[in-house]
N, C-alpha and C positions, 0 to 999 in steps of 0.2 A: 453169530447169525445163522441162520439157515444154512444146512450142509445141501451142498448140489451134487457131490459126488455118485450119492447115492445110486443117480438118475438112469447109473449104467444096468443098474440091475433089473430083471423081471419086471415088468411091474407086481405081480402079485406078491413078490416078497419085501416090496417097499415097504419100509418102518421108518415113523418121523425119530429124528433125533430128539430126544426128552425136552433139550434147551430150546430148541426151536420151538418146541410145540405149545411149551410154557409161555413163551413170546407172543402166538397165538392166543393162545389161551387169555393172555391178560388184554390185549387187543379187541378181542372179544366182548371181555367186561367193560372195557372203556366204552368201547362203541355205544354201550345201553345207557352212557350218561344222560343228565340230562345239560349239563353243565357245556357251553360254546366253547369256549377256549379249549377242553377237552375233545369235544369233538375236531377239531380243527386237527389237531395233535394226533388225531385216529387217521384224520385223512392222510395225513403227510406222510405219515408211521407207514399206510396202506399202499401210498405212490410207492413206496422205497422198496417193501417188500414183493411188490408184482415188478421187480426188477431180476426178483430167484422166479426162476419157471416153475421149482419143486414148490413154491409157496400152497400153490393150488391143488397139488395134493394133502397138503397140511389143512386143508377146508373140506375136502370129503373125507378125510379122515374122520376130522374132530362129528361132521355131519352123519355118517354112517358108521360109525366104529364106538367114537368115545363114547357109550354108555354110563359111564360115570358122573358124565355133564349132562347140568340140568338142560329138560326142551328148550328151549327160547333161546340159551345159548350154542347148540345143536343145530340151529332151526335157521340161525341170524348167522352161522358159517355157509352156511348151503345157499342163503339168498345173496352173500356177498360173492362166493364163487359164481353162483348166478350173473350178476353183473360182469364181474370179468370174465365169463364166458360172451356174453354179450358184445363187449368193446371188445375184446381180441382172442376169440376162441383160435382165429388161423393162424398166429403167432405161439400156438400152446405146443412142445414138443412131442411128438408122438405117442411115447410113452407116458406122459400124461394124459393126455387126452385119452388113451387105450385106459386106464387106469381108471378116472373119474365113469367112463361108459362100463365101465364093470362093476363097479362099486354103485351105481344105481341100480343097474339089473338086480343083483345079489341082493339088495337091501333096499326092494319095494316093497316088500311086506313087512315092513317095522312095526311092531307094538304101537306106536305112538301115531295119532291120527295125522298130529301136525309133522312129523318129521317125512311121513308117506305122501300128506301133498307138496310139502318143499324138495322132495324127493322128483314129484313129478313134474314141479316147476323147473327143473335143472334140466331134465328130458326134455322137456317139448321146448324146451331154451336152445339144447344143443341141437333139436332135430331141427328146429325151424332157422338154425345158421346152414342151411343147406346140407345140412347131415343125413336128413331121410334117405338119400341114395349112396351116402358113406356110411352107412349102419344099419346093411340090409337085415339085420340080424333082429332088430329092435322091436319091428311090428312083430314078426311071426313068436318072439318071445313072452312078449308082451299077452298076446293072442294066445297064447298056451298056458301062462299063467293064470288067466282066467278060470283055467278048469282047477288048478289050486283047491284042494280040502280045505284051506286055512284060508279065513274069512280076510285076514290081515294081507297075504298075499293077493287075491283075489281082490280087494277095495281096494289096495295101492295101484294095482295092474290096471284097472279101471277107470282112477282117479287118472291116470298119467294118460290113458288113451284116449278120456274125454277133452283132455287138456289137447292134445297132436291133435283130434278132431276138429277142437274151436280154432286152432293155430293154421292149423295146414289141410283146410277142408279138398280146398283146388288142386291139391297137389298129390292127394291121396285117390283125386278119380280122375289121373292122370294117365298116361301113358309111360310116362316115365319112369313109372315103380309097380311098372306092371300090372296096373290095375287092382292092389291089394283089396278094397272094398268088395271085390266079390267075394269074398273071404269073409273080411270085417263085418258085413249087415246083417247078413242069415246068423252069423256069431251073438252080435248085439244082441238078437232077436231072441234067441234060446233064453236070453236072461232076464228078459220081461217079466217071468214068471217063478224069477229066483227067489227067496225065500227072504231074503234081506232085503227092507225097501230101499235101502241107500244103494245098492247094488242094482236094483230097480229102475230106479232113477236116474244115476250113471246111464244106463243101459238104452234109454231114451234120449236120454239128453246127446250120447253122440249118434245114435240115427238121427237126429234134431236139426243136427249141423248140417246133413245133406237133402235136406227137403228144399229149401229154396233155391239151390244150384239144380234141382230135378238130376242128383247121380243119377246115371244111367242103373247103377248097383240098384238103388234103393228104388226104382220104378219099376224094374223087374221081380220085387219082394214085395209093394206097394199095398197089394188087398191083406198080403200076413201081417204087413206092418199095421192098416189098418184096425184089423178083427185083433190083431194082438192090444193093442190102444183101448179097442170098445173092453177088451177083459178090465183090463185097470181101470175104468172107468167110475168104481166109487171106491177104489184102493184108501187104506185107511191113513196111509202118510201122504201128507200136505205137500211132501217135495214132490211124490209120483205125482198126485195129481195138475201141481202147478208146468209138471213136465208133458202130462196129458194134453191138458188144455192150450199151452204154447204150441204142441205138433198141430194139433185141430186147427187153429187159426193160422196158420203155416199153409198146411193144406190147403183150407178154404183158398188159399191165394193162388197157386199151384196145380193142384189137382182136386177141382173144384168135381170133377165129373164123376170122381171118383166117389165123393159124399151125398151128390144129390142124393142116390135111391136112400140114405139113411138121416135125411136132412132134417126131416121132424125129432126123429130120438136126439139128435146133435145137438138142436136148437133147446129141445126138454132135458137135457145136459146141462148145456152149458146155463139155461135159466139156475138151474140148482147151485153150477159151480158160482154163476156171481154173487150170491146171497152165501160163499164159504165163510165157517168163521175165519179161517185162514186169509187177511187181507191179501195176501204174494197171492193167491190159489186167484179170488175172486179178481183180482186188478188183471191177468193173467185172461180169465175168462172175460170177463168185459171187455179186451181186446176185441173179441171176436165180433161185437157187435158193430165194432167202427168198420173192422174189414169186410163183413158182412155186407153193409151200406152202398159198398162201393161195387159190388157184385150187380152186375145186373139182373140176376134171379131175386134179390133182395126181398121186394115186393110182393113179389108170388107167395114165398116161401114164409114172409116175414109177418106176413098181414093179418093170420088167423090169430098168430100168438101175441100181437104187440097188448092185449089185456093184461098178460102177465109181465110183459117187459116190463111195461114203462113202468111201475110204480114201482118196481125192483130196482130199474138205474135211477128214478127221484129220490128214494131210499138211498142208493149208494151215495148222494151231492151233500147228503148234510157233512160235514168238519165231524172228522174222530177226533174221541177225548187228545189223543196223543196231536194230532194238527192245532187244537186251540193251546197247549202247552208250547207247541214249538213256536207258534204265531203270537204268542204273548198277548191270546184273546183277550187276556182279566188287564193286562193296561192301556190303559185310558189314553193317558197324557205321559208320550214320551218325545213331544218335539224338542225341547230344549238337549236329548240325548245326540251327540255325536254321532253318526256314522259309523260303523268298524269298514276299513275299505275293501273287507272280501267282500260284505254286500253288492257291490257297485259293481255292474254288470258291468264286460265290456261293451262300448259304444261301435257301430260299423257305422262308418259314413255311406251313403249311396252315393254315386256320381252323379253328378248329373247328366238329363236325357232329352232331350229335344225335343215336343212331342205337338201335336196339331188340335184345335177345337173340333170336336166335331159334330154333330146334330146332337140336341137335347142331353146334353153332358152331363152327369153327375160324376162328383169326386168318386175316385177309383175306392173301391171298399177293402182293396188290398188286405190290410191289416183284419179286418172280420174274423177270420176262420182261424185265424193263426193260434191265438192262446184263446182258448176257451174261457178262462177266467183268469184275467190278467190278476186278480187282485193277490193271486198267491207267489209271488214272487219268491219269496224265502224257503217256498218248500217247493223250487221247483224241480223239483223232484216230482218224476211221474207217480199220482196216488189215486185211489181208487174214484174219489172226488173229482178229479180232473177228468179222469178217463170216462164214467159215465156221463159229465155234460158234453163231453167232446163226442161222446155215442149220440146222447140226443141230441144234439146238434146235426150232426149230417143224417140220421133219419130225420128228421125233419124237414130235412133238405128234399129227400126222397121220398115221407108217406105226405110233404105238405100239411091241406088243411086235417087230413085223415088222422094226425095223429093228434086233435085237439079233444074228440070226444073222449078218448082215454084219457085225457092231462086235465080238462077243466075242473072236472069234478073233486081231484085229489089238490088242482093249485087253488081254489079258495080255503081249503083248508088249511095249508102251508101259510098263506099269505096272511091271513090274520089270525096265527096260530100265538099264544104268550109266551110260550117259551123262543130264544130269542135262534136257536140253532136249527130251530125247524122252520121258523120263519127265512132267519138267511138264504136256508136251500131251495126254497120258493120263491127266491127272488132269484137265486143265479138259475132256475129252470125256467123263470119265465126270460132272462136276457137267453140263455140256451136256445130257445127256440126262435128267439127273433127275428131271424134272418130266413129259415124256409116255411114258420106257419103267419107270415107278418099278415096275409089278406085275412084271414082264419080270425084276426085278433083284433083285427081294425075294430070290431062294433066293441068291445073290451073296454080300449085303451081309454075314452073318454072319465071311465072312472079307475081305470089302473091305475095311469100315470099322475094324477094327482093324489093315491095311496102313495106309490113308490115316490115322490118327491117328499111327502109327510118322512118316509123311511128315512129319507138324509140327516135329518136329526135324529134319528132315535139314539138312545144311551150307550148303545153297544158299538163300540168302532166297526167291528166286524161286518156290522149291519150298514154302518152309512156307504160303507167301500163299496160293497158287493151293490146297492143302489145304486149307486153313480155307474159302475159298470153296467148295469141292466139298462139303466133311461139310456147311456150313450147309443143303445142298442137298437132304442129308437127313438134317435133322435129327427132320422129324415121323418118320420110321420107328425113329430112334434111341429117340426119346424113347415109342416104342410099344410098347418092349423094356422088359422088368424094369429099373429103375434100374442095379442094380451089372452088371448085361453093358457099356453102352456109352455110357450117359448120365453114368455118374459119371467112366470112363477120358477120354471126350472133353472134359469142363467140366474135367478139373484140366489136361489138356494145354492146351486153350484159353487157361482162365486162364494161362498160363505163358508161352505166345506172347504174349498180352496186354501181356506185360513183355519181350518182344522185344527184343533191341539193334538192331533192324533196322524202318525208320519202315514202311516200305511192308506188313511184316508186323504191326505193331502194328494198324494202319489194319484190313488183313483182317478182323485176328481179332477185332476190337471188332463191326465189322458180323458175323461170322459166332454172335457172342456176344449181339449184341440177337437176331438169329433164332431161336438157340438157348432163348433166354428167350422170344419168343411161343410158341413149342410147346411148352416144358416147364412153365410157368406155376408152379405150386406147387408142383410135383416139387422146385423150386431151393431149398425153404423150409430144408430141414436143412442145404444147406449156406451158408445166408446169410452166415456169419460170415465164412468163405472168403472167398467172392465178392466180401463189400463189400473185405473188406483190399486185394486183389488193385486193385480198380479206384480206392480212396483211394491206394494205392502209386502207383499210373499216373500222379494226378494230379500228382505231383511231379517225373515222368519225360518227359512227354509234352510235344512240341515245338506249335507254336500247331494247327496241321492236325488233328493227331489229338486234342486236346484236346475239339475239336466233337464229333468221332463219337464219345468217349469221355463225354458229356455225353447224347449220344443213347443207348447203353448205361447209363447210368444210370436215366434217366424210365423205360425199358422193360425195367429192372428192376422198379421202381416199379411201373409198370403189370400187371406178371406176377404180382407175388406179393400184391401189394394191401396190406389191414391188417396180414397177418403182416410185414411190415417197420417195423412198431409196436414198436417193442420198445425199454427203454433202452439196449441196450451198438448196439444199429444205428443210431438218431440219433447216438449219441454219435461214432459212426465217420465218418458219414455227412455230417454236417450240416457241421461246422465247414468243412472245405475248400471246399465249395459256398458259406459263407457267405462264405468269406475271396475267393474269386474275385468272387463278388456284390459284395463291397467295392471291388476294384479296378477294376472298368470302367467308364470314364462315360458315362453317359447315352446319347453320342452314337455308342457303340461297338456294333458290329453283333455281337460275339460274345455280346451281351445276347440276341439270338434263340433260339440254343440253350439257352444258361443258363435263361432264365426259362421254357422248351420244357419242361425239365428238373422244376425245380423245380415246377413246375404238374404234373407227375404224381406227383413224393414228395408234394407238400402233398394230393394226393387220397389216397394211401395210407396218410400217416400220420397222417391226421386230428387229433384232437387232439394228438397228439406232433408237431403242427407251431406249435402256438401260441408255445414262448418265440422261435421264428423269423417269426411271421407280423407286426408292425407292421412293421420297418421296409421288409419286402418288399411289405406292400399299400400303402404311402404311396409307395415309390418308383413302382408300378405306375400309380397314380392321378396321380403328378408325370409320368407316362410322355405319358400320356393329355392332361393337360393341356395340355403343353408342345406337343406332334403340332398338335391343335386350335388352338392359338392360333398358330404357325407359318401351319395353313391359311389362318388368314382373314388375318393380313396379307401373305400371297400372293395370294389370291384378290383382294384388295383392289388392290394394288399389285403385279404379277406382273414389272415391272421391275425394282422395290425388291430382293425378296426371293426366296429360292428354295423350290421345294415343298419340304414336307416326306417324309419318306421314312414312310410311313402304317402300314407293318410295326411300326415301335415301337408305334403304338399298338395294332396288333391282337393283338401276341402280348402285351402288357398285361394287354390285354381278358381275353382266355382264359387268361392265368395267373391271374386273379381270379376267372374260373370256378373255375380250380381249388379257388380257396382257399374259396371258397362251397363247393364240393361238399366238400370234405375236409374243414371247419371247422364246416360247417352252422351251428348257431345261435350259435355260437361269434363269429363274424363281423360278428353285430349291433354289437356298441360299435366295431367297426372302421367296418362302413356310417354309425353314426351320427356320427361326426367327422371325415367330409368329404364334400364336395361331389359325392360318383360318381355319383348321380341326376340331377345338371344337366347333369352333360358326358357320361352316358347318352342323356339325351335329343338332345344333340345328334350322339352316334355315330350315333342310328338314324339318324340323317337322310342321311347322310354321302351322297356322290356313290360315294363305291366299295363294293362289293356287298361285298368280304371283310370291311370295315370293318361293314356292318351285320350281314353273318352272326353277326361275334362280337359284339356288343351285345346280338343276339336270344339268344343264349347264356345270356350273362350274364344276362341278365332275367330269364329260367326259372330262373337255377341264384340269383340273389336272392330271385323269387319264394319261391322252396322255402325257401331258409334265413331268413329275414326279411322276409316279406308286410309287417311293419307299416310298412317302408320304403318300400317300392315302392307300398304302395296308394291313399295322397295324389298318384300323378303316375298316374294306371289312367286320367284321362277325358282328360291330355295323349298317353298313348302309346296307347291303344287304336285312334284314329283312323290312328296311323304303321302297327302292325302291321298292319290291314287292309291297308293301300295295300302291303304288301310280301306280299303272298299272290298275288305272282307268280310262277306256275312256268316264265318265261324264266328269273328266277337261281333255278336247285334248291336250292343248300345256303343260300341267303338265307330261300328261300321255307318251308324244312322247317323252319331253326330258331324262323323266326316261328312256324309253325303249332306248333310244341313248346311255344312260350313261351306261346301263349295255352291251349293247354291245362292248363297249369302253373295260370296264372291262374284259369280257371275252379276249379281245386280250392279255391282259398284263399277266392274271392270270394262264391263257393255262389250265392245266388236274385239276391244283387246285380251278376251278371253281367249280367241284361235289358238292363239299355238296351242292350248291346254286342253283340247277339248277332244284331241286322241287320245290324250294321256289317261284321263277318267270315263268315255260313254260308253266302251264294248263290259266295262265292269259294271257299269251301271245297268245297262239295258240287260247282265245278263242276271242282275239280283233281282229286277221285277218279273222276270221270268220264271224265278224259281218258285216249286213247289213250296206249301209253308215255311213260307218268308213272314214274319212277323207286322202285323198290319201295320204299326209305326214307320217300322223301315218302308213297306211298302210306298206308304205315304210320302214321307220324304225323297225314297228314289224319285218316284212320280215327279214332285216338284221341281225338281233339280234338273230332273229330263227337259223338264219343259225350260225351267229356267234358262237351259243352256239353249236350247230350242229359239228362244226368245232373242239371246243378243250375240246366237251366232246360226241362224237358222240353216244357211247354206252347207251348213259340217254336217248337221242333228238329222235334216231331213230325210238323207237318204235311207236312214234307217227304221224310218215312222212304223213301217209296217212289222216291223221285228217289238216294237213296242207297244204299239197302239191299244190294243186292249186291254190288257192287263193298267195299261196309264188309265184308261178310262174308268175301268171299273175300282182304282183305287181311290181314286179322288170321288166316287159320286157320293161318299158321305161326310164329306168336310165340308165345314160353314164357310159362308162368303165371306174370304178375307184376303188379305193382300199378298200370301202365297200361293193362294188358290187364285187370286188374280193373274199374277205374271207367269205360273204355268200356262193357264189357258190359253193366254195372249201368246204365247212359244208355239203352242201345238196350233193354235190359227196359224201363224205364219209358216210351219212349216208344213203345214195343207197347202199352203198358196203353194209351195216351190216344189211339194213333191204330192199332189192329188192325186196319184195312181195310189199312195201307200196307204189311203186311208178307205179306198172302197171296199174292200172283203169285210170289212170293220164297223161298217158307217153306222148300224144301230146301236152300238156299243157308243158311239161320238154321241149320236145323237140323245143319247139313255141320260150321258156323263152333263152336257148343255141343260140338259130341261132340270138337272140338280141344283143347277144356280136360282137362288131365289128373288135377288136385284143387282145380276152383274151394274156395272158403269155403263154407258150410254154408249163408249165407243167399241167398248167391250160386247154386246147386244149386236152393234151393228156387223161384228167381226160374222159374229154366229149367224146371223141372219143372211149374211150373205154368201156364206158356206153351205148352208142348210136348203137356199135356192138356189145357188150353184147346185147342187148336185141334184134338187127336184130337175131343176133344166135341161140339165146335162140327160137322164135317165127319160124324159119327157111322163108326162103326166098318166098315161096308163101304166107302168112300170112303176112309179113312185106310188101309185095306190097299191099295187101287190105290195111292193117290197111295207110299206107302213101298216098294210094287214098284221104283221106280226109284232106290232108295237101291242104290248102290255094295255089297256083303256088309260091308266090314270098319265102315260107317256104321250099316248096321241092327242088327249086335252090339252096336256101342257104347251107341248110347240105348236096347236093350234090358235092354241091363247095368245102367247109370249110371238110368235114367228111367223104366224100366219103360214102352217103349212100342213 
């Protein structure tokens, strides 16, 4: 075995023992098997020998010395001593460790490229174990090496300082280590104009690192650094320039002030750099137009040259040869092919979040802006293709209609171009721009979108995918048109792609087919029968990948059409297959996310037509929950033992039982009353993770409502939790609590007191805060009032600490029956405490005249509040104070209240 003796000596005169090194040596060669059971043998071989301290001098040996050994074996000692430096450099005995830091220094400039950067990956390994300030010796060497005649020393010395730069930017414009960057920048900077472009490049790349931290070092260098940048600026190696043009879009973001005065040459730059043959250079520079966008000089500055842009980034969206090679353009039909399961993204559940109607609602477009073209999954991978539609897109957002004169003329020719790759790109720039030139396009779409629905057949897969993506894009204008113009031609073509032989279109047209269903919502109802067939067909067609998204088009069917998917012959379509999948996966199987995602928006749509399906799915829900929780604690317990649990099982649980409260309502009672959900309720709220109690707070609201008599024997154990969670650090924690306890108060009425110091100084002080998130807002509002309502005598005295901000949150939610029993809260607690609401009154009166057909005795509340206080102030005083009513306010309560 390895001799430890040694260890007593010098380091510098340490010499492996022959046998040992031989040991190494073959350890080595094992390692690069390809063969398991070998490697296994390497590992264990490896545990035994980080048992000798001196081992890991046996690894910078073989790494900086044995020249007789080939690189890769060299190269693959240095990355193992890597790791265990990693896992326990502070266990490493002095003399080693002294050993190994010397044996880098000495032999950065190795002949071998590879061995000088595995060299500097063991450096900025040991410095970033907090070694920068135990190895003051390292920069300033490092830093001197650079002046090196020998190009070999000089690019090791470089490579290793670019590497400490990516690793320990913060820590290097510190106080700590003395502030070496003022050193380090002006140094970098000398090398701009080294002779060597790799050395060039380097040299950029670690000033690179402190641009967006604004070092103080490198703002003080700022205009050298710039004009040193403008010299490189059409350098003939692709790395410098790709290193150029990342500092520039850096800048723009940081020190914008600093490039105005040269903002034109920048922009006449970087046009050149995106049209690089260099893809890295041009992707690199087409950065700069997205970050650009978001400047608010954009406009100014952007507006003379978009002639040149734009036809430079519709150039950059066509698919390079090398994208339709990796995207398996040329096959047609590979649905019958399996899945590999790296494909299969991981799924995040969202919690669920509480949220209120409020005037003229459309579905949130959330998802819009997010992927640019979703249809490239497989190379999601940032490419120049993505990056220019995602450019166009937010200018778009910014030049609006402006930016159509330059785009029309180039997208007719795209559009019905014969080749099929020019065409595809004309169709992802016309969904690109959808979202900020949509008024620009309107007189268009009449004969667009029956071109691009023709698209959905065309031969080329590529082309039906990227179609489906672009209609979903605009879908709301579709669906704004009389049904049989374009709503009805596009949902039968859609469906049809749906059934695709081609996976990557099947995938499209299912996302393109949930979008189409938030904007069409009811419109879908006549053809439900269709619809379901179409998507039950799929189920029996569809490989694992599109299965999820095909699950996600289902709920948000669900979700669109609501009750009207009640109906016998639609469960009857519906339900089995959902059930039969529900059968097949266990417990422990993550495609349970979407499924029960799923099924928790049929079970709210079909309410009672979900009962012969609701026990076994709410017992497995409750075994979901159990199983999570008791995981936690004997992890938490014993964290060697056991491994976390993965806490998604239980949330989407949780929120699928919402569902089934909300869809089942009272129905749910003899399910709540034969099992345990209340006890391991009470321990979700408690839970260490916020999503995990978001949805508990959920569920409590959505049990409260269906079955109080459960929930009201455990009111004096959870009222204490909700209080303590009327934090608005966590928003969707804090909103759903404050939902849940409004909830509560309806059911519990005067026997809310005691509880009502425990949550209102938390409450009243989150509608007070500066940006507070409107949801929250909203629901504080509620709940204020709520309690206002069935304990007014507690609530009231505080009116005047709330009253405004109550008023002004509620005036844009629709009349409905939380915006009812607020109201009716804040009349009654006017009655008992009318001094708190006169510095305020227009704000009241602003919030009243929102209502469009309170209830009649709701009206009468207002009306008599609203003449109380003309009476009270008498009639010359009530016309000042109503002079400053807005005109379309003083109509309304004249109309409505006679005043």
């Amino acid at each position: 075995m390895l001799q430890i003796e040694k260890l007593t000596l010098c380091t510098m005169d340490w010499q492996p023992d022959e046998q040992g090194l031989q040991q190494v040596l073959q350890l080595l060669k094992d390692s690069q098997s390809p063969n398991t059971a070998t490697q296994r043998v390497v590992q264990d071989k490896l545990k035994q020998l980080n048992q000798y301290p001196d081992f890991n001098n046996y690894l910078i040996f073989v790494l900086t010395r044995l020249k007789s050994e080939d690189e890769p074996t060299r190269s693959l000692s240095g990355l193992i001593l890597k790791n265990n430096v990693k896992a326990h450099y502070q266990s490493f005995p002095q003399p080693v460790a002294e050993f190994i830091k010397q044996e880098c220094l000495n032999n950065i400039g190795d002949g071998s490229s590879l061995i000088r950067a595995t060299i500097g990956i063991l450096i900025t390994t040991i410095a970033s174990k907090g070694e920068l300030q135990m190895w003051p010796e390292l920069l300033p060497q490092l830093c001197n090496l650079l002046n090196s005649e020998d190009y070999n020393t000089c690019e090791g010395a470089f490579g290793a300082l670019q590497k400490i730069c990516e690793d320990s930017s913060e820590l290097l414009d510190s106080d700590a280590l003395n502030r070496p960057l003022n050193i380090m920048i002006p140094k970098f900077l000398q090398f701009f104009k080294h002779c060597s472009p790799k050395i060039r490049s380097h040299a950029i790349a670690c000033v690179n690192q402190f641009i967006m931290d604004r070092a103080q070092a490198l703002m003080d260098n700022i205009d050298t650094f710039i004009e040193h940048l403008f010299a490189l600026a059409v350098d003939e190696d692709p790395e410098v320039r790709k290193n150029v043009c990342r500092a520039l879009v850096m800048l723009l973001e940081v020190r914008i002030d600093r490039l105005i005065p040269h903002m034109h040459s920048i922009i006449q730059y970087m046009l050149q750099r995106t049209q690089d043959n260099d893809e890295n250079v041009a992707l690199e520079a087409c950065e700069f137009w997205l970050t650009l966008a978001e400047q608010p000089i954009c406009k100014e500055v952007l507006s003379s040259h978009l002639v040149q842009l734009i036809p430079i980034l519709v150039n950059g969206m066509k698919y390079s040869e090398i994208d339709i090679i990796l995207l398996k353009g040329d096959v047609e039909e590979d649905e019958a092919i399996p899945d590999s399961e790296q494909d299969i993204k991981p799924r995040f559940h969202k919690s669920r979040t509480v949220t209120l109607q409020h005037e003229e609602e459309r579905p949130q477009d959330d998802e819009d802006g997010e992927d640019e073209d979703d249809d490239d999954d497989t190379l999601s991978d940032w490419n120049l293709r993505k990056c220019s539609a995602a450019a166009l897109d937010v200018l778009a957002n910014v030049f609006r209609d402006e930016l159509l004169p330059h785009l029309l003329p180039l997208l007719k020719g795209l559009l019905f171009h014969p080749e099929w790759v020019i065409k595809e790109s004309g169709i992802l720039v016309l969904g690109a721009i959808a979202e900020g030139c949509m008024q620009g396009m309107v007189p268009y779409l009449p004969e667009l979108i029956p071109h691009l629905i023709q698209c959905l057949s065309d031969k080329k897969a590529l082309v039906r995918s990227i179609a489906c993506w672009t209609l979903s894009r605009y879908a709301h204008w579709v669906v704004s048109q009389p049904p049989d113009m374009h709503l009805k031609p596009l949902m039968t073509e859609l469906l049809k792609r749906i059934l695709d032989s081609n996976k990557r279109v099947q995938e499209a047209a299912c996302s393109a087919f949930a979008t189409l269903e938030e904007e069409a919502c009811t419109e879908l109802v006549p053809y439900l029968s269709f619809i379901l067939d179409t998507l039950v067909f799929a189920f029996g067609k569809y490989q694992h990948k599109n299965l999820l998204i095909l699950y996600d088009a289902i709920g948000t069917l669900a979700d669109s059409v609501g009750h009207h998917l009640n109906q016998p012959e639609y469960i009857q379509k519906l339900m089995p297959p959902l059930i039969q999948k529900w059968n097949e996966l266990k417990d422990e199987d993550k495609d349970l996310f979407p499924l029960l995602e799923c099924l928790s928006s049929v079970a709210t749509a079909l309410q009672s037509g979900f009962l012969p399906y609701c026990e076994p799915v709410y017992q497995r829900c409750v075994t979901l929950v159990q199983k999570t929780l008791a995981q936690a604690m004997m992890y938490n317990q014993q964290p060697d033992q056991y491994e976390a649990p993965d806490k998604d099982f239980m949330i989407v649980a949780l929120d699928l039982l919402s569902g089934l409260a909300e869809g089942l309502g009272c129905h749910v009672e003899q399910l709540v009353a034969r099992s345990n959900i209340m006890t391991l309720l009470f321990q979700c709220m408690q839970d260490t993770m916020p999503e995990v109690r978001q949805s508990s707070f959920a569920l409590l609201g959505d049990l409260t409502k269906a079955c109080f008599l459960h929930v009201k024997p455990c009111i004096a154990e959870f009222m204490p939790i909700l209080g303590t969670n009327l934090n608005p650090e966590f928003i969707s924690v804090c909103n759903n609590a404050t939902w849940a306890i409004g909830e509560i108060c309806m059911q519990m009425g005067a026997e809310m007191q005691p509880y009502v110091q425990m949550v209102l100084n938390n409450l009243v002080e989150i509608i007070n805060r500066p940006n507070t998130p409107k949801t929250l807002l909203e629901n504080t509002a509620i709940t204020i009032g709520r309690l206002g309502y069935v304990c007014p005598q507690e609530v009231a005295p505080m009116l005047q600490q709330f009253i405004r901000p109550w008023c002004t949150s509620l005036r844009n939610i629709r009349d409905n029956e939380e915006k009812d029993s607020a109201f009716r809260g804040i009349c009654m607690m006017i009655g008992v405490n009318p001094g708190g609401v006169v510095q305020d009154f227009i704000f009241f009166c602003d919030a009243v005249a929102s209502w469009v057909s309170p209830k009649d005795d709701l009206r009468d509340m207002f009306y008599k509040i609203l003449h109380g206080f003309k009476d009270q102030v008498g009639e010359e005083n009530w016309q000042q104070f109503s002079e400053q009513f807005p005109p379309l306010l003083k109509e309304r309560l004249a109309a409505f209240y006679g005043v």
